[in-house]
Each structure stands twice: as C-alpha cells, then as structure tokens.
C-alpha positions in Angstrom: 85.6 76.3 117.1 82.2 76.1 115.0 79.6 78.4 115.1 77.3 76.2 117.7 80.1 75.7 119.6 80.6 79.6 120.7 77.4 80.0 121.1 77.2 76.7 123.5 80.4 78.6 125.4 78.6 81.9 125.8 75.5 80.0 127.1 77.2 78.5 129.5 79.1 82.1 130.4 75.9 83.8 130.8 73.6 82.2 131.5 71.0 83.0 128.6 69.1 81.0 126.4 71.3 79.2 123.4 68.4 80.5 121.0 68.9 84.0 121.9 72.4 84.1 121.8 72.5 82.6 118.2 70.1 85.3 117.0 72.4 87.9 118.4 75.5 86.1 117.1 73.0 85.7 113.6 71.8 89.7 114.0 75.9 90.6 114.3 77.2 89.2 111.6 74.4 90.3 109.4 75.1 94.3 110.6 78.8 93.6 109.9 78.5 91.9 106.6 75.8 94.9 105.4 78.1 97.8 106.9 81.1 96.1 104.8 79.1 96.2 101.3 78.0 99.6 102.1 82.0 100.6 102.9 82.3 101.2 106.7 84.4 99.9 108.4 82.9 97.9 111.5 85.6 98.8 114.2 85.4 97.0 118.2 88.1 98.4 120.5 90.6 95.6 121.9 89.7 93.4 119.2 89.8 95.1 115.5 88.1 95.6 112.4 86.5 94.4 110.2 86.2 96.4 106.5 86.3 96.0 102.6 90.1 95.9 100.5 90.5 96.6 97.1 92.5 94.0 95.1 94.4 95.2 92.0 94.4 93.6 88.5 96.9 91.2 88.0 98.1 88.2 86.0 97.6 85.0 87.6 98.2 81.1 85.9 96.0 78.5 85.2 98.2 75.9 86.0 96.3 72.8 84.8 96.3 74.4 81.4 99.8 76.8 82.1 98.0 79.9 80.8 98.2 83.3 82.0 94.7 85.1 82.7 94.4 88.3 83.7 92.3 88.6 87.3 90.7 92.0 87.1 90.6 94.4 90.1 88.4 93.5 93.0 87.2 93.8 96.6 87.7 90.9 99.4 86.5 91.4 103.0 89.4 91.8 105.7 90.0 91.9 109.1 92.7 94.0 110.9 93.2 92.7 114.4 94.3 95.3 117.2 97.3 95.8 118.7 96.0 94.7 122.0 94.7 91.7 120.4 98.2 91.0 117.8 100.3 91.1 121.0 98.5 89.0 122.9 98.5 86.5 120.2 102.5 86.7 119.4 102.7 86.6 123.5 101.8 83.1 122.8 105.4 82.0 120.9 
C-alpha cells in the first residue's frame, strides 16, 4: 500500500479532506523521524515503536571483488511491533 493510497483509505474513513490528511500523515512522520535522531523512542500503544539501534562493527565481503571490509559501528532506524499487534499478525498462519 503506497503512501497516496492510505491516505485515499482514511479519506474515505473519515470523511476529511485528502489534503489534510496527507499533512497530518507528512507532520507524523516528520515528529517520528526527528524524535528518532534525537534518541526517543516514539512509542503508540497496540501498535509499537518506533526507535534508533546501534549496529556493531563487523567484517562484511565485497563479493564482486571477494574482499573483506570492515563495516564500522552504526545506527539504523527500527521498529518493534506490540504484542497485540505480533499476535494478531501470526493469528493470520
């Protein structure tokens, strides 16, 4: 599902103006991706959270040129799903 097409679904939910929802859906993801960088972790009950993991250093292979490099430590955004929301998913199988 793209991006226009939740905010076409919640239109149609609600009622309100596809504009409005998209700067509300625009305004969110811009006060989760901020809160991330600035380490807090940007939690909504039922569904999860959403916060910044530190990745080790390691040694990973070029493979086109089968050479070791060395990845230094670093962060990557993750999410972390609830329990509510990881059992309804595994309901599914």
């Amino acid at each position: 599902m793209t991006k226009a097409e939740v905010i076409l679904a919640i239109s149609r939910k609600t009622g309100l103006d596809k504009e409005d929802i998209k700067n509300i859906i625009d305004g969110l993801f811009s006060v989760i991706q901020d809160s991330v960088v600035d380490n807090q972790r940007v939690h909504f009950s039922g569904f999860g959270s959403f916060f910044k993991k530190k990745r080790a250093r390691k040694i990973g292979r070029n493979i086109s040129a089968n050479t070791a490099i060395i990845v230094e430590e670093h962060y990557i955004p993750s999410f972390k799903p609830s329990k509510f929301f990881a059992a309804k998913i595994k309901a599914l199988t």
